[in-house]
C-alpha positions in Angstrom: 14.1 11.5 -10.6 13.0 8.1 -11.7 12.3 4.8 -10.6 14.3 2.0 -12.6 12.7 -0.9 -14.7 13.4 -3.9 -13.6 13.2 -6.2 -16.8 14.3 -9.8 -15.3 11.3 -12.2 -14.2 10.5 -12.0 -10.7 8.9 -14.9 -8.5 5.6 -14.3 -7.6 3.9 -15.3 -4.3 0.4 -16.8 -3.5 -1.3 -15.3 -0.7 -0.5 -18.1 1.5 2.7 -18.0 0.9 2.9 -14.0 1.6 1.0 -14.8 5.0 4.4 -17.4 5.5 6.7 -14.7 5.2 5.4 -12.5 7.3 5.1 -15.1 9.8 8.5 -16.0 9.6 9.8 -12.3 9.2 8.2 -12.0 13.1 8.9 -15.2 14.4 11.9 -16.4 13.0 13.8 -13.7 12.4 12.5 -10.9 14.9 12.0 -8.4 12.3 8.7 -6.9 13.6 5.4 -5.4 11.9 6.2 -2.0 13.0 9.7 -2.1 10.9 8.0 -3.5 7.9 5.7 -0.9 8.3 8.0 2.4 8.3 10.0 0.3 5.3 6.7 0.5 3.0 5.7 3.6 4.2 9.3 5.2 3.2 9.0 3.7 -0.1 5.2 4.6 -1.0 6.1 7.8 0.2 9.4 8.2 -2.1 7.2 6.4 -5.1 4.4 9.2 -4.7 6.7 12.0 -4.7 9.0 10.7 -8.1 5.9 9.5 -9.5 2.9 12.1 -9.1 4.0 14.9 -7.4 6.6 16.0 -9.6 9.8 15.5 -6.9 8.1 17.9 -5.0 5.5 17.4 -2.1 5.2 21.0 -1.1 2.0 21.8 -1.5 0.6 18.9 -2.6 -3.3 17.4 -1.5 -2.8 14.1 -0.8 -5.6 11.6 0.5 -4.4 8.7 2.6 -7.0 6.3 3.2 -6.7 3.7 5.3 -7.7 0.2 7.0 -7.3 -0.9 10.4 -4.8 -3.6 9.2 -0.9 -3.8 8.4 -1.7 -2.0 4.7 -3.3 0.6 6.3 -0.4 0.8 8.6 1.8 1.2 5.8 0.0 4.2 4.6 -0.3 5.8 8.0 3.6 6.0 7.7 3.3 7.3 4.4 1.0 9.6 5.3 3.7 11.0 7.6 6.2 11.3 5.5 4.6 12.9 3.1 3.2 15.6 5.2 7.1 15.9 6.6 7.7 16.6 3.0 5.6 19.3 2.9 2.5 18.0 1.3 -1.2 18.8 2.5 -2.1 15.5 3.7 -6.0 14.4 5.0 -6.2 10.8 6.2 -9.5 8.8 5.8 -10.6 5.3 8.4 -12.2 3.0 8.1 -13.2 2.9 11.7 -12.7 4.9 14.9 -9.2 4.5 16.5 -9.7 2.0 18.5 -10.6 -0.1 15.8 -6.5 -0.4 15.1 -4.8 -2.3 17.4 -0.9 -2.9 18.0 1.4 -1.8 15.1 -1.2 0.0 13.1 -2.7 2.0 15.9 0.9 2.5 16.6 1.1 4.8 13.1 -2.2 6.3 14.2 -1.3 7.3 17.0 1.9 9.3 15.6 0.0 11.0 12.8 -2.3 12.2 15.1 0.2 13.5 17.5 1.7 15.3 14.4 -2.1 17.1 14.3 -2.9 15.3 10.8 -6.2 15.9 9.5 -7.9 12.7 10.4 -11.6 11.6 9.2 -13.9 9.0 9.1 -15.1 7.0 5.7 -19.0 7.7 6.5 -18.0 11.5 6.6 -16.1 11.2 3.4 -18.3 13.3 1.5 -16.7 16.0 3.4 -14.3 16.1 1.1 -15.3 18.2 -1.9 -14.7 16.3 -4.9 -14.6 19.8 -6.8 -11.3 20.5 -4.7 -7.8 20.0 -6.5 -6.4 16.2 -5.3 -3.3 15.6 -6.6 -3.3 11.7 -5.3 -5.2 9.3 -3.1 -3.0 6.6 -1.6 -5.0 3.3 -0.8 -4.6 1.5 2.2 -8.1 0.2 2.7 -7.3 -3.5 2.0 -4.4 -5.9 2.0 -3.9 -9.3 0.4 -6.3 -10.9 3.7 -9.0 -9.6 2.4 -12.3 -12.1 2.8 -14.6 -11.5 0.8 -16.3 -8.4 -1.4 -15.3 -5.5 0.7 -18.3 -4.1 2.7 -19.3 -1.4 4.8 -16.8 1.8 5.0 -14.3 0.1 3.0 -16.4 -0.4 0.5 -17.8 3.1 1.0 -14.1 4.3 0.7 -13.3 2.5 -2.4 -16.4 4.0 -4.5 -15.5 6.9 -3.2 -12.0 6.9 -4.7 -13.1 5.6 -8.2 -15.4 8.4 -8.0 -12.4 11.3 -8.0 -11.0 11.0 -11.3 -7.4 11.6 -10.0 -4.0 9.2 -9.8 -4.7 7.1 -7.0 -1.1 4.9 -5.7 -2.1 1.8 -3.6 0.0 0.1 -1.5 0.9 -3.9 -2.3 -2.5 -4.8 -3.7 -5.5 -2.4 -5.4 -8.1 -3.1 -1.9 -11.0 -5.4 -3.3 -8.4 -7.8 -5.5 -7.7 -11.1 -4.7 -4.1 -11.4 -4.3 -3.8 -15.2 -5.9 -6.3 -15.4 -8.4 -6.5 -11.4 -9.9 -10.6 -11.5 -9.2 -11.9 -8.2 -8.3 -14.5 -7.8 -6.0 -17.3 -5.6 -6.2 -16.5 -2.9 -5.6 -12.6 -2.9 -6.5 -10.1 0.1 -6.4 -8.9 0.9 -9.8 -4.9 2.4 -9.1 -2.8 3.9 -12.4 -0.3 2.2 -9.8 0.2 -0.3 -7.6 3.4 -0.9 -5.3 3.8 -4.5 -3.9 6.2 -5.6 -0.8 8.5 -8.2 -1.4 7.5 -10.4 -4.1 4.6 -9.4 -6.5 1.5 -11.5 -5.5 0.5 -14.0 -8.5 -2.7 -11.9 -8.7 -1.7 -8.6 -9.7 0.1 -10.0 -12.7 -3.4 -11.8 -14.3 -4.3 -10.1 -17.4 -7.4 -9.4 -15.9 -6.7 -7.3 -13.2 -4.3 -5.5 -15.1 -7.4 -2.8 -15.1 -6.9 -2.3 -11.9 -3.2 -3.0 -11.2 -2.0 -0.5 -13.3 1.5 0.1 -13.2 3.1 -2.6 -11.2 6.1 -1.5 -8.9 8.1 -3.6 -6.2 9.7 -1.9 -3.0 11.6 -3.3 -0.2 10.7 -4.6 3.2 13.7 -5.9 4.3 13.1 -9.7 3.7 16.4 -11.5 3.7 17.2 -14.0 1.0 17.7 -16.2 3.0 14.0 -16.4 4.4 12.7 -17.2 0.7 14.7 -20.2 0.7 13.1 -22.0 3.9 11.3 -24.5 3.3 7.8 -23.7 3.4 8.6 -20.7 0.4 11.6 -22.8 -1.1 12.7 -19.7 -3.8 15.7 -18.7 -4.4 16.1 -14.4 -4.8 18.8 -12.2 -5.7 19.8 -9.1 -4.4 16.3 -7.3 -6.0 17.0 -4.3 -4.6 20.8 -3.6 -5.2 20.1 -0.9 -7.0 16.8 1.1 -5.8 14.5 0.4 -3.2 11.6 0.6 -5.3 11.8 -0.9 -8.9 9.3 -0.9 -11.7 8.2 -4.6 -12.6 7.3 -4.8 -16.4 
């Protein structure tokens, strides 16, 4: 299995302008958090499994780590899935559980009714680092990050660097700024990156290419017709006719 190349140039979005679709996904067009959720959770799920574990999650030790936010959301879902698909999956805070509120304490809530292993980022070290990983999946950090990341996040992100194994994270590496490609100190460094929607005009600057690494796009379920209100004012194809999760060059 593989994911196809998509070799046409894409529109990129600004932070702001991300933060205006997913306004208007909610608000205009009643498509809610919890739906773009499952839809980037399917897909980093499917992007992990084609991409780093050979086809096949059985098996597998996957770390999900994960923010309290709509990333870490995202990853919660994927974390499900891939333990569904058989894969050994141990999930990492950021903060206690009631630190996630609405849709993302929704996901937590599931994965730990499916008895997930679930830990804290201050107990991290937990986690032998001489144990076999086969991925890390970050989560920690979305494109509203505000400032250097500090605290257990920032915890969390050394200690993935640290691990010397493929790590997938989900729309943005957590630590980059989504509009200009700055990374903060410290900075997750991916071998790949999946972005929602539109790639963010960050990851494509030559200088976080470092961190970026390979840049794919999956699908949220953003109609065209959204990306041509207004306040975005772009006009976008049917990206995803043929794959829900394409490689960008």
């Amino acid at each position: 299995m593989s994911v196809p190349t998509y070799d046409v140039v894409v529109p990129a979005l600004s932070t702001a302008q991300m933060i205006e679709v997913d306004r208007l996904m909610i608000d205009d067009y009643g498509i809610e958090l919890i739906q773009m959720m499952e839809n980037a959770g399917r897909n980093l799920a499917h992007l992990a499994r084609v991409r780093f574990l050979e086809g096949n999650p059985r098996g597998k030790k996957v770390v999900v780590a994960a923010g309290t936010g709509g990333n870490g959301g995202g990853a919660l879902a994927c974390a499900r899935r891939l333990s569904n698909w058989g894969a050994d999956v141990w999930v990492v805070l950021t903060r206690p559980d009631h630190g996630f509120i609405r849709a993302p304490g929704q996901q937590l809530a599931i994965v730990r009714r499916i008895n997930l292993p679930v830990g804290q980022a201050d107990g991290i070290s937990a986690i032998d680092a001489s144990d076999r990983l086969d991925l890390i999946v970050d989560g920690i950090i979305g494109y509203n990050l505000m400032g250097a990341p500090r605290g257990n996040a920032a915890e969390l992100i050394r200690w993935v660097n640290r691990q010397g194994v493929p790590v997938l994270a989900l729309d943005t590496p957590s630590g980059l700024d989504t509009t200009s490609g700055a990374a903060a100190d410290p900075t997750v460094r991916a071998t790949a990156t999946m972005t929602l929607a539109l790639p963010k005009q960050g990851l494509q600057m030559s200088a976080a290419s470092e961190y970026v690494g390979e840049l794919y796009l999956a699908d949220i379920g953003v109609p065209p017709e959204l990306y041509a209100e207004s306040s975005i004012g772009l006009h976008i194809g049917a990206l995803f006719a043929e794959a829900d999760v394409v490689r960008l060059p």
